[in-house]
N, CA, C, O and CB atoms as a CASP TS submission, in Angstrom:
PFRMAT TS
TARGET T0000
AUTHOR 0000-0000-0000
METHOD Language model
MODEL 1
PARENT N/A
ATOM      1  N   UNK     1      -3.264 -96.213-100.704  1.00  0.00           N
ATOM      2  CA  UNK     1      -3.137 -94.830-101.078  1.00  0.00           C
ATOM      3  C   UNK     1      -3.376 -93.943 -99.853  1.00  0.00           C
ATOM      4  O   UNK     1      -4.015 -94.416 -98.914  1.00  0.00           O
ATOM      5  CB  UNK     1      -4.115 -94.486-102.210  1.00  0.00           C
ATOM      6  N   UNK     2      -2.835 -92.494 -99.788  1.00  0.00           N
ATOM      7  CA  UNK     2      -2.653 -91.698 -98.532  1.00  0.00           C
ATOM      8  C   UNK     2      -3.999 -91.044 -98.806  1.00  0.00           C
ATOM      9  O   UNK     2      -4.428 -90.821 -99.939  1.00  0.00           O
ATOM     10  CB  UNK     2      -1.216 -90.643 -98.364  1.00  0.00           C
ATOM     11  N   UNK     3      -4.755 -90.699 -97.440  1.00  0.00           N
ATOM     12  CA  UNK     3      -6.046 -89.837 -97.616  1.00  0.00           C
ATOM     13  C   UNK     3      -5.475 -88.046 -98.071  1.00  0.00           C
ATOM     14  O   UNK     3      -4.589 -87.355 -97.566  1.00  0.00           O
ATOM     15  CB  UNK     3      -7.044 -89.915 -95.834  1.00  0.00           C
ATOM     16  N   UNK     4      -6.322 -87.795 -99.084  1.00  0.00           N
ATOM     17  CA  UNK     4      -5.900 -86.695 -99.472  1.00  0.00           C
ATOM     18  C   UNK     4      -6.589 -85.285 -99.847  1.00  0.00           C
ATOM     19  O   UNK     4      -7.640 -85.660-100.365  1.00  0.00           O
ATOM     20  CB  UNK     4      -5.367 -87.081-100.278  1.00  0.00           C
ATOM     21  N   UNK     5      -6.592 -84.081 -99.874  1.00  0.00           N
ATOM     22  CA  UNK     5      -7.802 -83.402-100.063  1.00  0.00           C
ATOM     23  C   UNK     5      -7.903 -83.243-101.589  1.00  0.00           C
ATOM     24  O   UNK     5      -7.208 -83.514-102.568  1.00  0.00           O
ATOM     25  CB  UNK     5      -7.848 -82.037 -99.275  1.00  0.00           C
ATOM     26  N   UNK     6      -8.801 -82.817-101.396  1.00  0.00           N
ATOM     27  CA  UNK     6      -9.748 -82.350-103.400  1.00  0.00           C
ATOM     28  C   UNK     6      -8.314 -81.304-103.474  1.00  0.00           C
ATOM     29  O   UNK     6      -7.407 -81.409-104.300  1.00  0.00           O
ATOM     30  CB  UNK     6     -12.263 -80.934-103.531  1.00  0.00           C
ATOM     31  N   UNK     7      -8.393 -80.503-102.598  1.00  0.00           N
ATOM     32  CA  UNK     7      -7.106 -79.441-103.847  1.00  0.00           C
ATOM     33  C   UNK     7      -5.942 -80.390-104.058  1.00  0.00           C
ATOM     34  O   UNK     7      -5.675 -80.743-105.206  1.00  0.00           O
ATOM     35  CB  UNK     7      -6.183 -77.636-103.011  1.00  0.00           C
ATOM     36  N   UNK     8      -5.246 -80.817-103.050  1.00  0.00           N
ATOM     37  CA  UNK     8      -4.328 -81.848-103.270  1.00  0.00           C
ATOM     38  C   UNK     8      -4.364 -82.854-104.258  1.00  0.00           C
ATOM     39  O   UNK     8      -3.252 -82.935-104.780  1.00  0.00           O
ATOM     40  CB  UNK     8      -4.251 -82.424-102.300  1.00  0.00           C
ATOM     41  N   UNK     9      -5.220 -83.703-104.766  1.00  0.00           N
ATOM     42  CA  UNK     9      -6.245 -84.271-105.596  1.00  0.00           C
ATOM     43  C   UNK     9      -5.782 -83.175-106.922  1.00  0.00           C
ATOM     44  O   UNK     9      -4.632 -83.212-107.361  1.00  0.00           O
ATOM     45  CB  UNK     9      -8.046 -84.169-104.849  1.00  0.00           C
ATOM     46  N   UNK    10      -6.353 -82.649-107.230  1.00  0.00           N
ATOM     47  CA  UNK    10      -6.134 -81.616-108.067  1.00  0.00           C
ATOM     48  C   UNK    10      -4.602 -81.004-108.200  1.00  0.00           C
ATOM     49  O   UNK    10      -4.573 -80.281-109.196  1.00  0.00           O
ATOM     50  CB  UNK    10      -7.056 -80.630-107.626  1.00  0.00           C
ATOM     51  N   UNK    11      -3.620 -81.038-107.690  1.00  0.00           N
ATOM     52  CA  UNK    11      -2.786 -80.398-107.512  1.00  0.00           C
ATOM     53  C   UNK    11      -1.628 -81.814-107.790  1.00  0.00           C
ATOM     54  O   UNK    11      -0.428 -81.555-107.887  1.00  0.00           O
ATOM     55  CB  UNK    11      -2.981 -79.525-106.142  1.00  0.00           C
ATOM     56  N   UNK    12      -1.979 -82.862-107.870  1.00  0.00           N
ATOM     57  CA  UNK    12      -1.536 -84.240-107.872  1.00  0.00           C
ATOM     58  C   UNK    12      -1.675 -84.505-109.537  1.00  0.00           C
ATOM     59  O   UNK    12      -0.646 -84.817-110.136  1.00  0.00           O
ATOM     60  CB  UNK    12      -2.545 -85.309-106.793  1.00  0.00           C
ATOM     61  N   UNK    13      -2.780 -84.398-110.190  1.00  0.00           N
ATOM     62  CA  UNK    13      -3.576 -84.434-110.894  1.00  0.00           C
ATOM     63  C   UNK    13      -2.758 -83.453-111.960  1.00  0.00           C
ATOM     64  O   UNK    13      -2.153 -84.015-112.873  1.00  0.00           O
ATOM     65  CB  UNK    13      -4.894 -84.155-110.281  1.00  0.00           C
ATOM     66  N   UNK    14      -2.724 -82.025-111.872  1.00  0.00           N
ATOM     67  CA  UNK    14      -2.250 -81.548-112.901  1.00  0.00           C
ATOM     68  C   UNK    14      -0.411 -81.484-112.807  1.00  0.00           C
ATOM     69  O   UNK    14       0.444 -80.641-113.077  1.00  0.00           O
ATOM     70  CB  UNK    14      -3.039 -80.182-113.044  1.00  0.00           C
ATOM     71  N   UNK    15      -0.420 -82.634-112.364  1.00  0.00           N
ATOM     72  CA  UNK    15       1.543 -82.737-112.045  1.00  0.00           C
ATOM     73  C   UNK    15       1.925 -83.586-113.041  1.00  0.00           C
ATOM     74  O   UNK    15       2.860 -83.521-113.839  1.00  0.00           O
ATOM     75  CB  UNK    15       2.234 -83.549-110.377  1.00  0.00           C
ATOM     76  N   UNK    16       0.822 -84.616-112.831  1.00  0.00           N
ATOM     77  CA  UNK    16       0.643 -85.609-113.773  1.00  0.00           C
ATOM     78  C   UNK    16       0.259 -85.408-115.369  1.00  0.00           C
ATOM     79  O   UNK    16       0.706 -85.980-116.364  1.00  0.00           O
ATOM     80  CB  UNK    16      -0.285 -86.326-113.203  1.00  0.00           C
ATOM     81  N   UNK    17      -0.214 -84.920-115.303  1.00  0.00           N
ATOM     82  CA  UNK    17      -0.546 -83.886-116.755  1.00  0.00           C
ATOM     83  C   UNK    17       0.968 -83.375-116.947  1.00  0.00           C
ATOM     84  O   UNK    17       1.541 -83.741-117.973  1.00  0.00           O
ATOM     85  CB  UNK    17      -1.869 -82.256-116.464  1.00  0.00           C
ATOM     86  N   UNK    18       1.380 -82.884-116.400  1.00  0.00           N
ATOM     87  CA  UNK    18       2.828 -82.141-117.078  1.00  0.00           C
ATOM     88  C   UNK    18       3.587 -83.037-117.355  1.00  0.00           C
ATOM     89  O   UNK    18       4.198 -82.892-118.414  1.00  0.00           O
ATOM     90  CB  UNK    18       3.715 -81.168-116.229  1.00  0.00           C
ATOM     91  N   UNK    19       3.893 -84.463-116.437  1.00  0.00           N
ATOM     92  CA  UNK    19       4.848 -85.578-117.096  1.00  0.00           C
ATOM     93  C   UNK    19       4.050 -85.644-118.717  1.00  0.00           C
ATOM     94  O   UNK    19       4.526 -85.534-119.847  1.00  0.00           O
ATOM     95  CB  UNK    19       4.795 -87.385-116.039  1.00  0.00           C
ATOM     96  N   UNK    20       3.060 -85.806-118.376  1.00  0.00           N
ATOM     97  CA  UNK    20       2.272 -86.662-120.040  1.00  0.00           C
ATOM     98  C   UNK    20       2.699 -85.151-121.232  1.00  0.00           C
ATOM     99  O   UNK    20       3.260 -85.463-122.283  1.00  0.00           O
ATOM    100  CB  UNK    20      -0.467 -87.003-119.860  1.00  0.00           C
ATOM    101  N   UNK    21       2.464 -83.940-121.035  1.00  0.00           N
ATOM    102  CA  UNK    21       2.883 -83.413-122.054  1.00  0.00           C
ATOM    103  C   UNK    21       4.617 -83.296-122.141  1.00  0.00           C
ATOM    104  O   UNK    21       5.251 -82.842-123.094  1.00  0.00           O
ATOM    105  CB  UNK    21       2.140 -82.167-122.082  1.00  0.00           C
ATOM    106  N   UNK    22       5.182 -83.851-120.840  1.00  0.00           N
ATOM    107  CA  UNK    22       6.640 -82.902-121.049  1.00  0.00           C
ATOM    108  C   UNK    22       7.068 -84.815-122.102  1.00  0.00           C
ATOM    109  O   UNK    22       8.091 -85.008-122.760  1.00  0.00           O
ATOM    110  CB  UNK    22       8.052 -82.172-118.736  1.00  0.00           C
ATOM    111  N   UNK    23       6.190 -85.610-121.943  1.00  0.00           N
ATOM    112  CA  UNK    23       6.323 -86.968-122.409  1.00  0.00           C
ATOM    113  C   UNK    23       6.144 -86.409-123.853  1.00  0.00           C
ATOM    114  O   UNK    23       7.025 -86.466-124.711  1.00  0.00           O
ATOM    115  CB  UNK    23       5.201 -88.201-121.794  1.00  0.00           C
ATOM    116  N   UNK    24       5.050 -85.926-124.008  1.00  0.00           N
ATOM    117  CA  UNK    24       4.516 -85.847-125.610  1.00  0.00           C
ATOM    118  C   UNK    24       5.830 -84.938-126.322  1.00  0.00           C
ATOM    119  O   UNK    24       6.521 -85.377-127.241  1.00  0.00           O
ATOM    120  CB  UNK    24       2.687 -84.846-125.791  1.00  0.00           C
ATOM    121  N   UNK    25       5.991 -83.685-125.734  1.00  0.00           N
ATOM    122  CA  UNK    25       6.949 -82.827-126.401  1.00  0.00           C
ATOM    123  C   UNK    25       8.590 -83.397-126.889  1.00  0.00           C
ATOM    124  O   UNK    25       9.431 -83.160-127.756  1.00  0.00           O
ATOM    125  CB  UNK    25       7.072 -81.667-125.378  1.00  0.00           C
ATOM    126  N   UNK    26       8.404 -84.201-125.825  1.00  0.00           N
ATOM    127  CA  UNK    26      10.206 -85.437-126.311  1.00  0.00           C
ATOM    128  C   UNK    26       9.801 -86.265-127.565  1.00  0.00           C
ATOM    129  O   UNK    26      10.590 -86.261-128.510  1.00  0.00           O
ATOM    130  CB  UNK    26      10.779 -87.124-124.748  1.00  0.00           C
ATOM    131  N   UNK    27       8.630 -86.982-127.663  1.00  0.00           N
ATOM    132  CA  UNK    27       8.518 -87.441-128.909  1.00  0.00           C
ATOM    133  C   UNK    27       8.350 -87.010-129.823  1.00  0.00           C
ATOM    134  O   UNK    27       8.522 -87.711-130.821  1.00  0.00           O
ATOM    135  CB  UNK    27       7.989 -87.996-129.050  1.00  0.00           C
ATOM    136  N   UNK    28       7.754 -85.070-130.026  1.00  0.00           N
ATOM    137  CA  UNK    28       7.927 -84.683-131.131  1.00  0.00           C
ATOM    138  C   UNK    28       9.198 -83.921-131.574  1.00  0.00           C
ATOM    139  O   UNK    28       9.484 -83.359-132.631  1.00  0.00           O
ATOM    140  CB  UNK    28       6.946 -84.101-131.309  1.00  0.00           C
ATOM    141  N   UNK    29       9.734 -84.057-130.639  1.00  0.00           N
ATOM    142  CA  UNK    29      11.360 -83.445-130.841  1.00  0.00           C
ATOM    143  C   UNK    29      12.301 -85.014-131.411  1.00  0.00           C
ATOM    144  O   UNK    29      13.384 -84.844-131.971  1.00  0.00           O
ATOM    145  CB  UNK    29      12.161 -82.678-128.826  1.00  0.00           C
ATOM    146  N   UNK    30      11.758 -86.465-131.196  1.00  0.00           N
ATOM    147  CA  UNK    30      12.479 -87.803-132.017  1.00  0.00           C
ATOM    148  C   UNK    30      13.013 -88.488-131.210  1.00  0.00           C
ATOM    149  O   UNK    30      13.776 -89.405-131.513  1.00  0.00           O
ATOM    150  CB  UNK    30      13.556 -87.598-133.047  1.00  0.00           C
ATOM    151  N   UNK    31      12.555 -88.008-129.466  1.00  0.00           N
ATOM    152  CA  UNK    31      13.314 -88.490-128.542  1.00  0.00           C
ATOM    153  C   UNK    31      12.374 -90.248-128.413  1.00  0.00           C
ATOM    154  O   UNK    31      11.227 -90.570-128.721  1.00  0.00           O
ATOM    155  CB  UNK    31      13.342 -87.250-127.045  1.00  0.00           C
ATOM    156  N   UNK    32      13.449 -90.975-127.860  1.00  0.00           N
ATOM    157  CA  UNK    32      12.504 -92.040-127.112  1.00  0.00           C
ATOM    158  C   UNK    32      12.245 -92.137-125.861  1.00  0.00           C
ATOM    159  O   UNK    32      12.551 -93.189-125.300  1.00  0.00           O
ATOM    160  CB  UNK    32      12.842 -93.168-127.255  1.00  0.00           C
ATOM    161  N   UNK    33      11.672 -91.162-125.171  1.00  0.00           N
ATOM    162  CA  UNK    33      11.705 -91.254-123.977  1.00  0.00           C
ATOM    163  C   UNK    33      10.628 -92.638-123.001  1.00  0.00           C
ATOM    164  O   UNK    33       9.739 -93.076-123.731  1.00  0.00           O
ATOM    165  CB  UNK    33      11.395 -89.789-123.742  1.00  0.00           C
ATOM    166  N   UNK    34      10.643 -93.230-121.680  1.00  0.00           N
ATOM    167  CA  UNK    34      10.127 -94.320-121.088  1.00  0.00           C
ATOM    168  C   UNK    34       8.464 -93.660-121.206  1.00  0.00           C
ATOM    169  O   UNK    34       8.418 -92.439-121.063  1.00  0.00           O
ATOM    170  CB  UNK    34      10.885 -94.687-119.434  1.00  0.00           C
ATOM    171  N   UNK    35       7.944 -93.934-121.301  1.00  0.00           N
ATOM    172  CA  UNK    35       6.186 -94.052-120.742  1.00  0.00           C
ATOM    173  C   UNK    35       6.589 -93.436-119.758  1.00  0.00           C
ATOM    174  O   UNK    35       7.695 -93.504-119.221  1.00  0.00           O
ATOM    175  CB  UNK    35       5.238 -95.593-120.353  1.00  0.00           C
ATOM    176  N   UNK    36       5.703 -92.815-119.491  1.00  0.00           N
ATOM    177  CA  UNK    36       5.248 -91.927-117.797  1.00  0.00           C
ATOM    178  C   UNK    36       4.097 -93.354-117.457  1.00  0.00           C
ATOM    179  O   UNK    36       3.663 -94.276-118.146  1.00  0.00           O
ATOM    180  CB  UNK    36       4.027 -89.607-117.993  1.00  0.00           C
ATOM    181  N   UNK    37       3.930 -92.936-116.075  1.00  0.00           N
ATOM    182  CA  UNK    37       2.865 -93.510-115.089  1.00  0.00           C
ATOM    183  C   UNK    37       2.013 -93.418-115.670  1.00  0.00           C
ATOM    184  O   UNK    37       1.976 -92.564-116.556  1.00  0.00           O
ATOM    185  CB  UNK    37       2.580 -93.036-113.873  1.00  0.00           C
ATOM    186  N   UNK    38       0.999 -94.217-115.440  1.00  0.00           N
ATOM    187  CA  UNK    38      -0.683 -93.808-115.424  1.00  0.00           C
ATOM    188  C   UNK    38      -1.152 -92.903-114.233  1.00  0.00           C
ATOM    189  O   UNK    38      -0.292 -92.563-113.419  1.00  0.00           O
ATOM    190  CB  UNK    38      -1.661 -95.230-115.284  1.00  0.00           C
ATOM    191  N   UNK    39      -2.474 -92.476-114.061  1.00  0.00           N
ATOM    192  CA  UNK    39      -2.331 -91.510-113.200  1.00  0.00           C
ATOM    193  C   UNK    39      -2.254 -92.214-111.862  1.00  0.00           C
ATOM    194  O   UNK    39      -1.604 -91.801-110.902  1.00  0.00           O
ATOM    195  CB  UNK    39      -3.399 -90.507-113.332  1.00  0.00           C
ATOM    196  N   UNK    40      -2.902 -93.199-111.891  1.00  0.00           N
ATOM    197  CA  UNK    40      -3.017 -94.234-110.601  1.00  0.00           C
ATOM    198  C   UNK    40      -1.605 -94.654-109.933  1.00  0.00           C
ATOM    199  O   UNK    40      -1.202 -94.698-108.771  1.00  0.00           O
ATOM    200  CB  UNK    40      -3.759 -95.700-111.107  1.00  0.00           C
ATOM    201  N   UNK    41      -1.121 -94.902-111.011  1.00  0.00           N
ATOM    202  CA  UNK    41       0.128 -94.846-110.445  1.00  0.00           C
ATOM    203  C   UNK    41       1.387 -93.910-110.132  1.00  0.00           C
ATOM    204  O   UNK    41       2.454 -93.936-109.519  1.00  0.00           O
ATOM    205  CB  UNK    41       0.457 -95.509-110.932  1.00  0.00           C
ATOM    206  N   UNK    42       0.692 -93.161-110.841  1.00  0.00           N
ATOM    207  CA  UNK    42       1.449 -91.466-109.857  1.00  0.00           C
ATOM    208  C   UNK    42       1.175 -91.298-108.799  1.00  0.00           C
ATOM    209  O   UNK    42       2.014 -91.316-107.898  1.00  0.00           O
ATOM    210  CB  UNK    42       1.079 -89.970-110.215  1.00  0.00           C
ATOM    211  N   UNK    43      -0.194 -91.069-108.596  1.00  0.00           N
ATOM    212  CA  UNK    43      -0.829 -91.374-107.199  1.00  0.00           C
ATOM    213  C   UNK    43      -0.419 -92.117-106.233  1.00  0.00           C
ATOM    214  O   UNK    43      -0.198 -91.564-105.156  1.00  0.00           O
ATOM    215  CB  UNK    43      -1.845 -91.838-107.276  1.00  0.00           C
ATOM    216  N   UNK    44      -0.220 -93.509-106.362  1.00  0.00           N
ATOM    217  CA  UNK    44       0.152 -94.403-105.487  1.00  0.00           C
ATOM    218  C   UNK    44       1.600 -94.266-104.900  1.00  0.00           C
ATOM    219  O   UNK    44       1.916 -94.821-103.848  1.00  0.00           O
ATOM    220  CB  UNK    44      -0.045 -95.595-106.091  1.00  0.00           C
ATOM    221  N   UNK    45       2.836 -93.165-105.956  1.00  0.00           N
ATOM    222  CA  UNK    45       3.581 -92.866-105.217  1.00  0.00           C
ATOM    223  C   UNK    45       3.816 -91.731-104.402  1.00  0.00           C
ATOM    224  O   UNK    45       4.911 -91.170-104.387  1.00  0.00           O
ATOM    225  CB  UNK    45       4.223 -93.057-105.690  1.00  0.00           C
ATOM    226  N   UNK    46       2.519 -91.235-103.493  1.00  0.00           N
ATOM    227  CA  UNK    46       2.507 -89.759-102.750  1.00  0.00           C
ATOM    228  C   UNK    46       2.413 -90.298-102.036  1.00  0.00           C
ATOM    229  O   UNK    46       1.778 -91.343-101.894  1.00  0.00           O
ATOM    230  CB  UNK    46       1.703 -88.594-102.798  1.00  0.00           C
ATOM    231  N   UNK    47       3.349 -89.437-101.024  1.00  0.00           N
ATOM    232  CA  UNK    47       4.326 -89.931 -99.441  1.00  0.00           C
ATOM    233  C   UNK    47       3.245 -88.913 -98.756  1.00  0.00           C
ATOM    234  O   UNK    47       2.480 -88.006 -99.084  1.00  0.00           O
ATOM    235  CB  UNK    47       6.601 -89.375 -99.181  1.00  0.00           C
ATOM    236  N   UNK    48       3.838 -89.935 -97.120  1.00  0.00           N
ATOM    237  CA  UNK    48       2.858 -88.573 -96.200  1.00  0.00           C
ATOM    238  C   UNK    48       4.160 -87.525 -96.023  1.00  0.00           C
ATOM    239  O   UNK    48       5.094 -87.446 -96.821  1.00  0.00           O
ATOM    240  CB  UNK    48       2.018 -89.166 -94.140  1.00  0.00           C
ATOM    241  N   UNK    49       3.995 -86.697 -94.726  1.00  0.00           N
ATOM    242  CA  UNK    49       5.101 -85.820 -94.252  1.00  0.00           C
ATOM    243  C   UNK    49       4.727 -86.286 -92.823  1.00  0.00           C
ATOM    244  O   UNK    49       3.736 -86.761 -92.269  1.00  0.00           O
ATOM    245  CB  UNK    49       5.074 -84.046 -94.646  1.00  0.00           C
ATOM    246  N   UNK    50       5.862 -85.961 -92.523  1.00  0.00           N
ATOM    247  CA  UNK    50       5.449 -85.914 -90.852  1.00  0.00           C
ATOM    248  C   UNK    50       6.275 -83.942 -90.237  1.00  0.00           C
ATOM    249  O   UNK    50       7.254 -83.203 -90.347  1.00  0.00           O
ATOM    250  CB  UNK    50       6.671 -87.905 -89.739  1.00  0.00           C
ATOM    251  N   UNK    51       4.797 -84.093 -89.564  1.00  0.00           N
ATOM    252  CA  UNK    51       5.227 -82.458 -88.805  1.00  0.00           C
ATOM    253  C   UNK    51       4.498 -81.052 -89.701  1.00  0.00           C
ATOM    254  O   UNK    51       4.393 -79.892 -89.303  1.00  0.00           O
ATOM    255  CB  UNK    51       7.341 -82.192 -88.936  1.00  0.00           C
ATOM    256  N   UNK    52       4.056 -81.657 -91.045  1.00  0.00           N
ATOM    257  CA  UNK    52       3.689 -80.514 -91.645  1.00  0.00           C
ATOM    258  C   UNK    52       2.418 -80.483 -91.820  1.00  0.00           C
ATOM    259  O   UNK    52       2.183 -80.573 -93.025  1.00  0.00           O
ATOM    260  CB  UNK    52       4.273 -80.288 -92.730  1.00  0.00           C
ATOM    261  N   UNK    53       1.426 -80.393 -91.166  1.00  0.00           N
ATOM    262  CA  UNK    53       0.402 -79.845 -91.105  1.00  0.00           C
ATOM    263  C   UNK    53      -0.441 -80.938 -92.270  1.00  0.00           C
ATOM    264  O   UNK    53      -1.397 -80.556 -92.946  1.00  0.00           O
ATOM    265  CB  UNK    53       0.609 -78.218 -91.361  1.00  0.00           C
ATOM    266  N   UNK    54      -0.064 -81.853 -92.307  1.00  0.00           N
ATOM    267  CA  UNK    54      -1.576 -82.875 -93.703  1.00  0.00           C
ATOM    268  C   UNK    54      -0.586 -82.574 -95.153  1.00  0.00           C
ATOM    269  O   UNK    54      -1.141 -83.070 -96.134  1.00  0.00           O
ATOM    270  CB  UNK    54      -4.079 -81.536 -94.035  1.00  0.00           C
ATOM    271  N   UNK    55       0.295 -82.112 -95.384  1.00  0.00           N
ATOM    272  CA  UNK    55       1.302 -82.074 -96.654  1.00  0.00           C
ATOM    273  C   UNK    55       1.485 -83.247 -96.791  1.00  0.00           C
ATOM    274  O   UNK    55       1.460 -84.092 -95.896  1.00  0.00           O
ATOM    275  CB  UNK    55       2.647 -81.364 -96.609  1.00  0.00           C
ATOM    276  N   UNK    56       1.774 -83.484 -98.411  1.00  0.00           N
ATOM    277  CA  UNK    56       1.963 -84.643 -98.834  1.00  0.00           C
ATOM    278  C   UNK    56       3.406 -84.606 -99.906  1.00  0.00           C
ATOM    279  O   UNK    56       3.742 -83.430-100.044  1.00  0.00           O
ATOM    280  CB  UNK    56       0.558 -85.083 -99.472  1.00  0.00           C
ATOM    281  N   UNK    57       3.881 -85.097-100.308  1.00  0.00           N
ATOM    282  CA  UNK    57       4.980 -85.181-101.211  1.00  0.00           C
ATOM    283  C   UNK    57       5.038 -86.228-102.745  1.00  0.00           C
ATOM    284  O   UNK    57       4.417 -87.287-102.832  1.00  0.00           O
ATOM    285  CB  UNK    57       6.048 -85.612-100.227  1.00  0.00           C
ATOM    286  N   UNK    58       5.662 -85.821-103.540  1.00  0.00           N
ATOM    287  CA  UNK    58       5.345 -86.667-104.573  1.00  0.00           C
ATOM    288  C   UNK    58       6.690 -86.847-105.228  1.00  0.00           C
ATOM    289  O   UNK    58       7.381 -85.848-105.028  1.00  0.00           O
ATOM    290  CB  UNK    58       4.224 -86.120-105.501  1.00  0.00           C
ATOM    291  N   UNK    59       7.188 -87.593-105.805  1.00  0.00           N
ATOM    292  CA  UNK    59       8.400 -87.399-106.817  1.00  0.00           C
ATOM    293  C   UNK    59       7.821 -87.177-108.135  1.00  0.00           C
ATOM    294  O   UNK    59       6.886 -87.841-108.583  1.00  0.00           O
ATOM    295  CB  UNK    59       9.419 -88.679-106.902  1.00  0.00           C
ATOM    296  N   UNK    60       8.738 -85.679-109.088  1.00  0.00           N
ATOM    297  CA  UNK    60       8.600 -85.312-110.077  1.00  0.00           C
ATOM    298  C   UNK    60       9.387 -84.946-110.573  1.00  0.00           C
ATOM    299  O   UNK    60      10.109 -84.228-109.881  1.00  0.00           O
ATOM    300  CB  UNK    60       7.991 -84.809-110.173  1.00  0.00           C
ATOM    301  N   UNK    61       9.769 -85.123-111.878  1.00  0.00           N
ATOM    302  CA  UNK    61      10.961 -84.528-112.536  1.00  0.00           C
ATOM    303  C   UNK    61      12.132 -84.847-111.754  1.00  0.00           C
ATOM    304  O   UNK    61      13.151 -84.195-111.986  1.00  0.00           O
ATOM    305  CB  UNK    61      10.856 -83.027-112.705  1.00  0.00           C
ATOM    306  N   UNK    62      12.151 -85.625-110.983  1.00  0.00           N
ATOM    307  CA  UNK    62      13.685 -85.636-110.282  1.00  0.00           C
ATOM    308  C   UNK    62      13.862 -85.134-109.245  1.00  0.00           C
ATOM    309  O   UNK    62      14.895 -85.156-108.576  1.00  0.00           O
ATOM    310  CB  UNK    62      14.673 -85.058-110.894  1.00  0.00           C
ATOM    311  N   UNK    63      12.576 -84.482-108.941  1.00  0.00           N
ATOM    312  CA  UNK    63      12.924 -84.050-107.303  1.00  0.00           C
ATOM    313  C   UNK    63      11.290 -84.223-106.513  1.00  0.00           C
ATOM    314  O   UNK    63      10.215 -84.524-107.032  1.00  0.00           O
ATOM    315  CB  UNK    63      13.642 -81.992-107.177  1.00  0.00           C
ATOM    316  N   UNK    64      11.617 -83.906-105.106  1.00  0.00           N
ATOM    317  CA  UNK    64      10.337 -83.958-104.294  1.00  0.00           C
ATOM    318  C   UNK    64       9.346 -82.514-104.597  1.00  0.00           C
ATOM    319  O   UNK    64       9.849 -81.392-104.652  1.00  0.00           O
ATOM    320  CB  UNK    64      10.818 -84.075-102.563  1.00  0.00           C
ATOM    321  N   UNK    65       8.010 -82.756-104.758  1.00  0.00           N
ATOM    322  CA  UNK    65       7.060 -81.779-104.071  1.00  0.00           C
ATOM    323  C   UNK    65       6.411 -81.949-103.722  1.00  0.00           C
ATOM    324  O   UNK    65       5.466 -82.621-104.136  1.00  0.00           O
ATOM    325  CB  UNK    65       6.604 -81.065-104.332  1.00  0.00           C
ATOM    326  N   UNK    66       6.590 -81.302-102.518  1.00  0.00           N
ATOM    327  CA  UNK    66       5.447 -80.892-101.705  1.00  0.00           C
ATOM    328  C   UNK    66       4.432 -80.319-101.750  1.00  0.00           C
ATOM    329  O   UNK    66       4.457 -79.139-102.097  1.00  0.00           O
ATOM    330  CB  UNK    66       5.628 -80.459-101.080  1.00  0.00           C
ATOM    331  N   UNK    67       3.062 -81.013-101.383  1.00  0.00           N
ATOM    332  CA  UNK    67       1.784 -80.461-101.601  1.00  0.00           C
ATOM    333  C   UNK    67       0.613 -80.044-100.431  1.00  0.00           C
ATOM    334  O   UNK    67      -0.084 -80.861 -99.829  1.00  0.00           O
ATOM    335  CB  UNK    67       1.261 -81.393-102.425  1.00  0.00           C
ATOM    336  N   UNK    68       0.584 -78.841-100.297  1.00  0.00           N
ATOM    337  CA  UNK    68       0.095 -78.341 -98.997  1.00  0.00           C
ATOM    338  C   UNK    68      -1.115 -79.105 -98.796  1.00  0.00           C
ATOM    339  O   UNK    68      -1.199 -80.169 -99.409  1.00  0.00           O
ATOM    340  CB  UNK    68      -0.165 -76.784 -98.938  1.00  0.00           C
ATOM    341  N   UNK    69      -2.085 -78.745 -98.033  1.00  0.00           N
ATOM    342  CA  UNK    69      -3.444 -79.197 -97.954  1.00  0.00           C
ATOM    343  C   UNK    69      -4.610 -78.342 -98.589  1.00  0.00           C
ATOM    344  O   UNK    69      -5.687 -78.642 -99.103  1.00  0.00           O
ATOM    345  CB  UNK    69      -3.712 -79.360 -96.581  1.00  0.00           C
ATOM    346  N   UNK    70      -4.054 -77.336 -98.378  1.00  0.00           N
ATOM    347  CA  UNK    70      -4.607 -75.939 -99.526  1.00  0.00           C
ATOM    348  C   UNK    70      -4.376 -76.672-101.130  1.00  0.00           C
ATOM    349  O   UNK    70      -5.375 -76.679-101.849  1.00  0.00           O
ATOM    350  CB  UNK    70      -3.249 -74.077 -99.359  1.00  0.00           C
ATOM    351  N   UNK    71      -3.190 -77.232-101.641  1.00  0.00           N
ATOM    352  CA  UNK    71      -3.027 -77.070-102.754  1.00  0.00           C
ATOM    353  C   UNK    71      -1.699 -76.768-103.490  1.00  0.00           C
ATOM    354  O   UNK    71      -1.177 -77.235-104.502  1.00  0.00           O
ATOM    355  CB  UNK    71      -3.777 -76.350-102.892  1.00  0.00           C
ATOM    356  N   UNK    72      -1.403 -75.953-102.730  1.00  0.00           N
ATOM    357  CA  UNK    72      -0.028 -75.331-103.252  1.00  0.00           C
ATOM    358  C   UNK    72       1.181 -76.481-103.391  1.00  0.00           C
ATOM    359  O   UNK    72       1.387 -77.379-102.575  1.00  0.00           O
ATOM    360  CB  UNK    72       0.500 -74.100-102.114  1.00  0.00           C
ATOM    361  N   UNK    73       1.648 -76.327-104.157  1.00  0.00           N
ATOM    362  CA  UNK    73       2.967 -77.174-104.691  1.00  0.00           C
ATOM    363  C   UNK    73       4.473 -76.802-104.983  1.00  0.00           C
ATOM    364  O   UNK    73       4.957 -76.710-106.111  1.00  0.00           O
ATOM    365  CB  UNK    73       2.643 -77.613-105.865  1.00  0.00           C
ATOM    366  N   UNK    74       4.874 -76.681-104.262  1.00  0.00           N
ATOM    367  CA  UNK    74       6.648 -76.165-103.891  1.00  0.00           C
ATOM    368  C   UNK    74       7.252 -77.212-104.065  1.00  0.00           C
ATOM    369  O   UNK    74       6.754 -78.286-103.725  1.00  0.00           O
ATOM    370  CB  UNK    74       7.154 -75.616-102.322  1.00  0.00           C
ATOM    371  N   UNK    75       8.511 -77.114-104.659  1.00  0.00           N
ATOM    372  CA  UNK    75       9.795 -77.782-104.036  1.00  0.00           C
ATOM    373  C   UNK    75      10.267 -77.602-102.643  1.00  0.00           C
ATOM    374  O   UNK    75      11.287 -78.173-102.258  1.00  0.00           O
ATOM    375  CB  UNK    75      10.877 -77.389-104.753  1.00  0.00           C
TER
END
């Protein structure tokens, strides 16, 4: 796993939370959607960056974000 800060940590953390509810809301709509990750294994797929200052990247929803060292989370 990549060394990472507490906001990042946190900012990793409630990304993961949004798969698990955007998970829950498909099943009460009748969908079958796959299992999401556990969180560990959300985790285990955050990339480093190179050039950006300690940013890290994650895949979500289908695309990359980026996660500052502050915290912040952009596409």
């Amino acid at each position: 796993m990549i060394l990472t800060t507490h906001p990042q940590r946190v900012s990793i953390k409630r990304k993961h939370e949004q798969l698990v509810s955007t998970f829950v809301e498909r099943i009460r709509r009748g969908e079958r959607p796959a299992l999401p990750p556990t969180y560990r294994e959300f985790r285990a797929t955050v990339q480093p960056t190179f050039g950006c200052d300690g940013a890290v990247v994650v895949k979500w929803c289908g695309m990359w974000v980026c996660i500052e060292r502050d915290g912040y989370a952009h596409t």
